[in-house]
DRENPAZA-586876 format. One record per residue: residue number from 1; residue in three letters; y, z negated, x of N, C-alpha, C in turn. Coordinates in steps of 0.001 Angstrom, whole numbers, always signed. Layout:
NODE NUM ALA Y Z X Y Z X Y Z X
...
END
This chain:
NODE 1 UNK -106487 +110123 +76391 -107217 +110831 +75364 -107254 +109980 +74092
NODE 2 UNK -106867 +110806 +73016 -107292 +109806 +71810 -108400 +110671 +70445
NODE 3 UNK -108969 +109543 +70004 -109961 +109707 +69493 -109618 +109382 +67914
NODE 4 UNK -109566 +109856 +66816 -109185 +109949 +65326 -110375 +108460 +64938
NODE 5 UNK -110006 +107570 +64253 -110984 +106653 +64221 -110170 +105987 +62687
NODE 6 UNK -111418 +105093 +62029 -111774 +104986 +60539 -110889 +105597 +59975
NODE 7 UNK -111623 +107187 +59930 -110751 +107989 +58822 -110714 +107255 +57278
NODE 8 UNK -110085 +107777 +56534 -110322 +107151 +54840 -110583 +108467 +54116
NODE 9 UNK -110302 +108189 +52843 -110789 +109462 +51910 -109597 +108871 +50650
NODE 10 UNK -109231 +109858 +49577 -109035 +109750 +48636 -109849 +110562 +47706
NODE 11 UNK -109796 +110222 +46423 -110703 +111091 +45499 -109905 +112047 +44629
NODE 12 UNK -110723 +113420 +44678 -109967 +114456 +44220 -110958 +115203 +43240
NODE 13 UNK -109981 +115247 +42191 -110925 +116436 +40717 -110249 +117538 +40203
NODE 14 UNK -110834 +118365 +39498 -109819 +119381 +38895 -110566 +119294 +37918
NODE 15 UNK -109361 +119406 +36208 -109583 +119609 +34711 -110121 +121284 +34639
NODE 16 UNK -109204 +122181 +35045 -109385 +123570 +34679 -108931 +123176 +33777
NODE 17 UNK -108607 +125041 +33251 -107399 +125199 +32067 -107374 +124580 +30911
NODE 18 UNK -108550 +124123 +30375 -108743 +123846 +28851 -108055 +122771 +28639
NODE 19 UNK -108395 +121696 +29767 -107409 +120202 +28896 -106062 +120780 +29743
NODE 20 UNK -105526 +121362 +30598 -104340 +121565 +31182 -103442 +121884 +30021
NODE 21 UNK -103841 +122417 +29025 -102688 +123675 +28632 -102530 +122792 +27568
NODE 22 UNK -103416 +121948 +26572 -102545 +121654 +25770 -101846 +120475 +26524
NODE 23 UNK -102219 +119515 +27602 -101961 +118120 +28021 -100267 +118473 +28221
NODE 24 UNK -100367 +119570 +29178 -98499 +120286 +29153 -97643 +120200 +28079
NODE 25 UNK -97981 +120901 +27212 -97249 +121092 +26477 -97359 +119892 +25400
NODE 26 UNK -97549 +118750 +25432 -97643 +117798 +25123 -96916 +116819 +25559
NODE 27 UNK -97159 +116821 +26687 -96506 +116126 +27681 -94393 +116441 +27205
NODE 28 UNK -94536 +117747 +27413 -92915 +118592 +27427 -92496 +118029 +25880
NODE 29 UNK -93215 +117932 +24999 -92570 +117516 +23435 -92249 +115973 +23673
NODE 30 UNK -93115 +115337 +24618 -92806 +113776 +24343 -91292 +113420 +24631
NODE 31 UNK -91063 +111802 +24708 -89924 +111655 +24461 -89806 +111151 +26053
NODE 32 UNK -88579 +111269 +26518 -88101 +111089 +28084 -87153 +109881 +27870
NODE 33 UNK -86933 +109081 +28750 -86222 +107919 +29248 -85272 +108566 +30395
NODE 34 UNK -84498 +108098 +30356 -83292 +108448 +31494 -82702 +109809 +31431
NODE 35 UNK -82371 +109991 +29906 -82135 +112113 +30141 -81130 +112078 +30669
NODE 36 UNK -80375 +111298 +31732 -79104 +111850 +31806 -79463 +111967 +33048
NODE 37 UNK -80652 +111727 +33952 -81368 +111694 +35464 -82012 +112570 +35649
NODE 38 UNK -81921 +113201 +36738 -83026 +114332 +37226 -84476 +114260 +37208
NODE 39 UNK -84165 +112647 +37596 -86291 +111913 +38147 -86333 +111382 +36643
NODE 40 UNK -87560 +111603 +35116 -87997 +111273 +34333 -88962 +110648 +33935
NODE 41 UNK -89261 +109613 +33301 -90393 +108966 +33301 -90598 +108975 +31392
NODE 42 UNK -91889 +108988 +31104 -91701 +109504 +29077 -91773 +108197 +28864
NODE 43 UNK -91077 +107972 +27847 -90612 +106517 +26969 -91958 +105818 +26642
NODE 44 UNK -93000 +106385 +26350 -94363 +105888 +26449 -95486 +105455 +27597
NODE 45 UNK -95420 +104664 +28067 -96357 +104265 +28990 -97783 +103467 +28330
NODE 46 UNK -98013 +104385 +27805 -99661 +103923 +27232 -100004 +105341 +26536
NODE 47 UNK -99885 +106692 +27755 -100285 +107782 +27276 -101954 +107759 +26738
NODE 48 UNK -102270 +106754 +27633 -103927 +106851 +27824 -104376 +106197 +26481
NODE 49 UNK -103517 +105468 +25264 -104139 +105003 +24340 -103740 +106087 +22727
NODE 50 UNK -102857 +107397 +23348 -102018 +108086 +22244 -103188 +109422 +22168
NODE 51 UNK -104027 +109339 +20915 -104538 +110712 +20568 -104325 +112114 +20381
NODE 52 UNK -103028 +112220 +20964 -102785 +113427 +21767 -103264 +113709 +23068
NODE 53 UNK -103418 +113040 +23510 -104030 +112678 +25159 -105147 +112896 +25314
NODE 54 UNK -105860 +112383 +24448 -107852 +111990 +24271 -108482 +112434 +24913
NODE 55 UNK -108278 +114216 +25009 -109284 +114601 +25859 -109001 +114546 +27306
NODE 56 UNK -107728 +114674 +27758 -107341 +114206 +28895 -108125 +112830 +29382
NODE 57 UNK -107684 +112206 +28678 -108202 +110218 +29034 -109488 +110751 +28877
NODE 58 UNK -110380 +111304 +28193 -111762 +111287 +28104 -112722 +111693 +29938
NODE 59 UNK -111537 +112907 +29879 -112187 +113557 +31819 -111768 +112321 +32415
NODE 60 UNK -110716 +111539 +32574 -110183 +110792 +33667 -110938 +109468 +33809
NODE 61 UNK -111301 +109224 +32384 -112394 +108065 +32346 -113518 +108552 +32514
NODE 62 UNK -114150 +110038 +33107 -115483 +109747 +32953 -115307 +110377 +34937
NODE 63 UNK -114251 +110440 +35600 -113484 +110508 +36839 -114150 +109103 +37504
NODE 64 UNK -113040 +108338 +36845 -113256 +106829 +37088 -114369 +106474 +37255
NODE 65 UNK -115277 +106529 +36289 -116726 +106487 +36430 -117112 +106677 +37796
NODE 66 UNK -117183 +107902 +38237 -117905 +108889 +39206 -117187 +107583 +40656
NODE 67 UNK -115565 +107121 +40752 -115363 +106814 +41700 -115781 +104745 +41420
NODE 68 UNK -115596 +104631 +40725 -116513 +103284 +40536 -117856 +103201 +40850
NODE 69 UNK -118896 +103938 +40616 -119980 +103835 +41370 -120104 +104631 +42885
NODE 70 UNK -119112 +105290 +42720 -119133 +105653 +44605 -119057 +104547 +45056
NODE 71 UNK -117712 +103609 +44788 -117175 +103098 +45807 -118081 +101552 +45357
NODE 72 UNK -118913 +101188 +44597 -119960 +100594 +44345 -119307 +98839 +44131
NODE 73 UNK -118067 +99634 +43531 -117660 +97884 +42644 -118697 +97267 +42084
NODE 74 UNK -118341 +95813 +42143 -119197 +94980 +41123 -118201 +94343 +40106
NODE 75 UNK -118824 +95279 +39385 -117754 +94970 +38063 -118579 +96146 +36772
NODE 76 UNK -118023 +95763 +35496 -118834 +96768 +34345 -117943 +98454 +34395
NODE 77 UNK -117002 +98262 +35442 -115915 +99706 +35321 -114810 +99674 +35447
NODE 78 UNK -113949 +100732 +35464 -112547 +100653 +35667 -111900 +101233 +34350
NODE 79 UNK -110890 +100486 +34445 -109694 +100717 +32564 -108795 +100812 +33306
NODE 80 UNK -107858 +101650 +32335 -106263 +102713 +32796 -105369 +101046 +31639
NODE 81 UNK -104691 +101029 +32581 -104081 +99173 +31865 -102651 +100272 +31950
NODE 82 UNK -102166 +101236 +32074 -100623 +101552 +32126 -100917 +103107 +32944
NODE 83 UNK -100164 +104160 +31691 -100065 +105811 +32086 -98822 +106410 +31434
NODE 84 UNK -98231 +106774 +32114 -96988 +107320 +32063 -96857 +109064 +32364
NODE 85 UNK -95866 +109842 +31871 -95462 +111007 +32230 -94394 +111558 +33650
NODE 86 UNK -94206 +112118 +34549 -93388 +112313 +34932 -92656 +113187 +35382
NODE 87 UNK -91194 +113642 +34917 -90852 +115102 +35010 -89488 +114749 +36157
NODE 88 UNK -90230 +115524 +37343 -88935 +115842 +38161 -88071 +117152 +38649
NODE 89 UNK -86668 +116887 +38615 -86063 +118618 +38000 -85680 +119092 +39456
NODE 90 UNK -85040 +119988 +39485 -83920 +120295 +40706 -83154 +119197 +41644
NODE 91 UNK -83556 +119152 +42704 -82982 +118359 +43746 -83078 +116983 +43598
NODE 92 UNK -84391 +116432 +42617 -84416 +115024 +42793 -85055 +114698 +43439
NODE 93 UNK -85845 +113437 +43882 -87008 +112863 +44528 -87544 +111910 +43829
NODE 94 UNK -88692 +110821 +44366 -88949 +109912 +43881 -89343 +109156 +45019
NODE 95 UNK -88346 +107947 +44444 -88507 +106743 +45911 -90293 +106339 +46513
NODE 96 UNK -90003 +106059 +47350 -91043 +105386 +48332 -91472 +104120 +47462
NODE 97 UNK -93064 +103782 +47040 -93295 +102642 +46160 -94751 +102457 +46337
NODE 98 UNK -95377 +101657 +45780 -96944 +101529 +45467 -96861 +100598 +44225
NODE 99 UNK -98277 +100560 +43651 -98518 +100298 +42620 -99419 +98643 +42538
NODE 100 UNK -98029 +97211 +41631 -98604 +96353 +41409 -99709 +95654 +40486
NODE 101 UNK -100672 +94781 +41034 -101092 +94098 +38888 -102048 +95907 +39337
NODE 102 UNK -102431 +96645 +40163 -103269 +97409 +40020 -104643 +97817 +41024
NODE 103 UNK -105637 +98094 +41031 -106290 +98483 +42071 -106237 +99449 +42453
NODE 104 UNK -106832 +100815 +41441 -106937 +102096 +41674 -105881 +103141 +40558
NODE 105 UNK -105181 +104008 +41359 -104069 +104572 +40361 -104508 +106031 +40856
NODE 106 UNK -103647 +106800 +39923 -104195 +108313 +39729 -102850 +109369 +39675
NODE 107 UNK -103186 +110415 +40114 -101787 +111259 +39238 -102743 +112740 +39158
NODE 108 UNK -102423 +112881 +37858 -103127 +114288 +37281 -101570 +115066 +37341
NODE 109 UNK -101641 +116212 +38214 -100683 +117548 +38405 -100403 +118604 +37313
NODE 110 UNK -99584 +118922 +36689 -99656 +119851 +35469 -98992 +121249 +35659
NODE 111 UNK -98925 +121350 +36645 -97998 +122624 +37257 -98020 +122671 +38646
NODE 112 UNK -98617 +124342 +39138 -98290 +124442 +40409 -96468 +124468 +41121
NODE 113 UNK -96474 +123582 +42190 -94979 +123200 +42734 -95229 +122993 +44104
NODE 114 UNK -94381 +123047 +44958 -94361 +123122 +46515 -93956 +122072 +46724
NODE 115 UNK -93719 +120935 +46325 -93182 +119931 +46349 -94820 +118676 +46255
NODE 116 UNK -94783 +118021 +47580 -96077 +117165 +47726 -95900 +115786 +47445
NODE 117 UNK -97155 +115139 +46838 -97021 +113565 +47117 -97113 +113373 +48738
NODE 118 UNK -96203 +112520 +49235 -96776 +111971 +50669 -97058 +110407 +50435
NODE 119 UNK -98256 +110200 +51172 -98855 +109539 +51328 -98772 +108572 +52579
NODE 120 UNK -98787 +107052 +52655 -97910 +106609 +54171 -99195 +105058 +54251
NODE 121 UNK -99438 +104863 +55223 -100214 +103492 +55258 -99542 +103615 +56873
NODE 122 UNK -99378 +101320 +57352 -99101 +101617 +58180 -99749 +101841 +59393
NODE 123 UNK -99434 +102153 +60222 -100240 +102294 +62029 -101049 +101585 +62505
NODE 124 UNK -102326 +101118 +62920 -102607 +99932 +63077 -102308 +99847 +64315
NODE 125 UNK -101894 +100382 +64859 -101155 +99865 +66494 -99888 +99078 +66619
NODE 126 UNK -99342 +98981 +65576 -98135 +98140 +65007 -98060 +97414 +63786
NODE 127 UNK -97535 +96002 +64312 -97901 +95187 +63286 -96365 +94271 +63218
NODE 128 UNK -96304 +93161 +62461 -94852 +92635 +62453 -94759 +91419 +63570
NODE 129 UNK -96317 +90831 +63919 -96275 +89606 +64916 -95328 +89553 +66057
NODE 130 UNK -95745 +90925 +66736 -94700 +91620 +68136 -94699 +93031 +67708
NODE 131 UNK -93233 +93158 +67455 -93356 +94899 +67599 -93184 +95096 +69137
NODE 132 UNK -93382 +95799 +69647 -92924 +96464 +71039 -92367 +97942 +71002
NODE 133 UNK -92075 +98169 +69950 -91898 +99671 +69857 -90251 +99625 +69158
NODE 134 UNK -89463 +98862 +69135 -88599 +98326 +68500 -88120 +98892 +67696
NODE 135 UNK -89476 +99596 +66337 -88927 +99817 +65198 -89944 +98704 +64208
NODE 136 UNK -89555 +98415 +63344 -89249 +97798 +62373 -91163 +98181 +61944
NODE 137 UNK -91364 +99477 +61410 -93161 +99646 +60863 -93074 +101063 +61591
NODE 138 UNK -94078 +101658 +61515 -94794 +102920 +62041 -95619 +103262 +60592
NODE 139 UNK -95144 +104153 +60355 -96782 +104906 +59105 -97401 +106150 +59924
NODE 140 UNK -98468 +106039 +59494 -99201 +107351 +59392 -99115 +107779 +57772
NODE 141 UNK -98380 +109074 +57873 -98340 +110041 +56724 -99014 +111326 +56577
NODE 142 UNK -99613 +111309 +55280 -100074 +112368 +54682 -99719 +113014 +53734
NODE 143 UNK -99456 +114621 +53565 -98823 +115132 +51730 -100360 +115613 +51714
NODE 144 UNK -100280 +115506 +50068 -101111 +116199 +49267 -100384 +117054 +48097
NODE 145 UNK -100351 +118460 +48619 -99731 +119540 +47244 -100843 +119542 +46193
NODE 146 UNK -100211 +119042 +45021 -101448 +119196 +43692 -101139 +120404 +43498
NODE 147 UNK -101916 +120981 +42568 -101887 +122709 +42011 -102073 +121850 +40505
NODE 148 UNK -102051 +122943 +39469 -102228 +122649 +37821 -103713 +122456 +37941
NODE 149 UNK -103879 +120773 +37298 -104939 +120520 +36845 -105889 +119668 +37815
NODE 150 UNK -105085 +119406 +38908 -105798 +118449 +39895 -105853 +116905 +39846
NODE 151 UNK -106030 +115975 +39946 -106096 +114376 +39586 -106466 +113991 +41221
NODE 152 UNK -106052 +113186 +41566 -106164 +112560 +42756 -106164 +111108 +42450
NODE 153 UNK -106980 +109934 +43180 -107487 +108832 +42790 -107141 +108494 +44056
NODE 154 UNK -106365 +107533 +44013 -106230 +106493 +45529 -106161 +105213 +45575
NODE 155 UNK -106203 +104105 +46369 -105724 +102951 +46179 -104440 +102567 +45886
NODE 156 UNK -104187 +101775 +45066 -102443 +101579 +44559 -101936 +101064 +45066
NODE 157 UNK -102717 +100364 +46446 -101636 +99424 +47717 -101220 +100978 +48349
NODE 158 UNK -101587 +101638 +48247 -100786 +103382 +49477 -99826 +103262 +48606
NODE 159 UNK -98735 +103211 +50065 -97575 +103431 +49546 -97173 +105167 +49184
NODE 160 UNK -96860 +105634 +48498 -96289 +107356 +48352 -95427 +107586 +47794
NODE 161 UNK -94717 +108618 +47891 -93189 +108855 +47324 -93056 +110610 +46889
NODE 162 UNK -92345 +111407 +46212 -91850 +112568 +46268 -90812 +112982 +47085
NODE 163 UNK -90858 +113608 +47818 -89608 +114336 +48582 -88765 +114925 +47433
NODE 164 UNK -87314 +115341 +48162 -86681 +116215 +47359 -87036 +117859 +46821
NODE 165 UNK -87252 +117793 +45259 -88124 +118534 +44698 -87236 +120679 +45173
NODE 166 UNK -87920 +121443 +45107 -86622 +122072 +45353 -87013 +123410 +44781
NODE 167 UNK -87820 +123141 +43604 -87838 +124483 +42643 -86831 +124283 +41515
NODE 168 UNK -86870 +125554 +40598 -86435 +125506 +39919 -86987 +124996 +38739
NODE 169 UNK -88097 +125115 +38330 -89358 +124880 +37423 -89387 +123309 +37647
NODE 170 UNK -89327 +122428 +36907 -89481 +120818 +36885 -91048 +120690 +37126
NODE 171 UNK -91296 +119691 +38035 -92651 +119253 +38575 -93040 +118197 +37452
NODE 172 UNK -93571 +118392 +36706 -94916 +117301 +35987 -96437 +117025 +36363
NODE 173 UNK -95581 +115627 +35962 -97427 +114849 +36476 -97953 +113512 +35243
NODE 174 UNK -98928 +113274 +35215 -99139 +112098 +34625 -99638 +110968 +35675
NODE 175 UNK -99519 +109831 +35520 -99546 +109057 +36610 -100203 +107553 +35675
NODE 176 UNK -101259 +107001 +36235 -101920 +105971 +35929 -102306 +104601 +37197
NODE 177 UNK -102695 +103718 +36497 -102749 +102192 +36987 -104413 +101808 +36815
NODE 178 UNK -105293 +101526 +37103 -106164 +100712 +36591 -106573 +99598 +36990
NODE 179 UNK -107875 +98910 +36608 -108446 +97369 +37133 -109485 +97442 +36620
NODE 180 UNK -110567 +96922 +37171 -111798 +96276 +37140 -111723 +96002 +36009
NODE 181 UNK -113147 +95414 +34969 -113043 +94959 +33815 -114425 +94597 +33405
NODE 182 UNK -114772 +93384 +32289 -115864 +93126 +32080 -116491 +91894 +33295
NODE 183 UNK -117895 +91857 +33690 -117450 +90827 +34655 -117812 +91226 +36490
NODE 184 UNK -116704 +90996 +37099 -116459 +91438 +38349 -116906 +90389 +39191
NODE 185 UNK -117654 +91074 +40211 -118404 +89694 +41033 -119691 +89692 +41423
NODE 186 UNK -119888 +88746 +41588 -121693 +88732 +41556 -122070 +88087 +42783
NODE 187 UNK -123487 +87720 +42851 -124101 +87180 +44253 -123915 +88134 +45434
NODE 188 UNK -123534 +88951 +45724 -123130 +90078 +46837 -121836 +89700 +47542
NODE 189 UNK -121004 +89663 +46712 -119680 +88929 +47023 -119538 +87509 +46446
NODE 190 UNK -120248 +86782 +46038 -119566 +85276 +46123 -118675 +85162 +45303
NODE 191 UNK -118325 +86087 +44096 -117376 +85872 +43188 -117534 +86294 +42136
NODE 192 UNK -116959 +85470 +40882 -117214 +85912 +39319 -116082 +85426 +38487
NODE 193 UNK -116094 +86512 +37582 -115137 +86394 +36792 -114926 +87400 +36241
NODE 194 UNK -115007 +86909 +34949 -114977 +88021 +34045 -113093 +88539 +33502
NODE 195 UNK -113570 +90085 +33270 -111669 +90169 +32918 -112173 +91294 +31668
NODE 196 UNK -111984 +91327 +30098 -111750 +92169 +28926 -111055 +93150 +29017
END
């Protein structure tokens, strides 16, 4: 018999239409890196500091908020240090990765698509000391299908990837990095240090 044990959580929001519609079509005017590639990433990675964005960054920072005092950091908050666009077309994917230099990362969905993030951490029944199972790692995987206007907040050590996309309609997302900031620490944890 087995028993489901320390489930986790990720954090999930929805914009609704108002910041969706212009953030899209915003997004679609910017400028793309790699046009000659299916998988796109926009030449700007500091969407979160470009006043086209604003009100976008305004919900996602006041997001952040909500999951910084959930998860009851000691620290003055969380800052988006790196946000990018990403447009994937017909029959691409996006490799298997996680996010360095970050704690908590995000991807806001801009279009409904059948095409999911999966989500992979590994097994804890397998580890690298002794495998006995003579593969190499074990994950437990999860997809999450975004719809238009959803933001999902996870830890940036989860590893996740895109499968091969397989509409016709290109999947966009915006995708962010953050970190602690101000001073992190305190008599609770035994540590201080401040970060601007």
């Amino acid at each position: 018999m087995k028993k489901k044990f320390l489930p986790q959580s990720i954090y999930y929001f929805n914009s609704g239409v108002d910041i969706l519609s212009s953030t899209l079509q915003n997004l679609k005017e910017d400028e793309w890196l790699n046009e000659s590639n299916i998988t796109q990433q926009t030449k700007d990675i500091f969407l979160h500091k470009n006043i086209k964005y604003s009100k976008l960054y305004t919900w996602i920072n006041k997001c952040l908020r909500e999951v910084h005092q959930d998860l009851e950091y000691e620290s003055d908050g969380l800052k988006i240090t790196i946000s990018w666009g990403n447009r994937i077309s017909l029959g691409a994917n996006f490799h298997q990765h996680s996010h360095s230099n970050s704690i908590i990362s995000g991807v806001y969905y801009l279009n409904d698509t059948s095409t999911p993030t999966d989500f992979a951490i590994e097994d804890m029944w397998y580890n690298n000391i002794v495998d006995l199972s003579g593969n190499s790692r074990r994950m437990v995987c999860e997809s999450f299908c975004g719809k238009s206007g959803d933001l999902i907040i996870f830890p940036s050590s989860i590893t996740h990837r895109v499968d091969t996309h397989q509409s016709i309609e290109s999947r966009y997302t915006i995708s962010f990095n953050s970190f602690p900031y101000g001073k992190i620490g305190g008599r609770k944890s035994m540590m201080n240090l401040t970060v601007n």
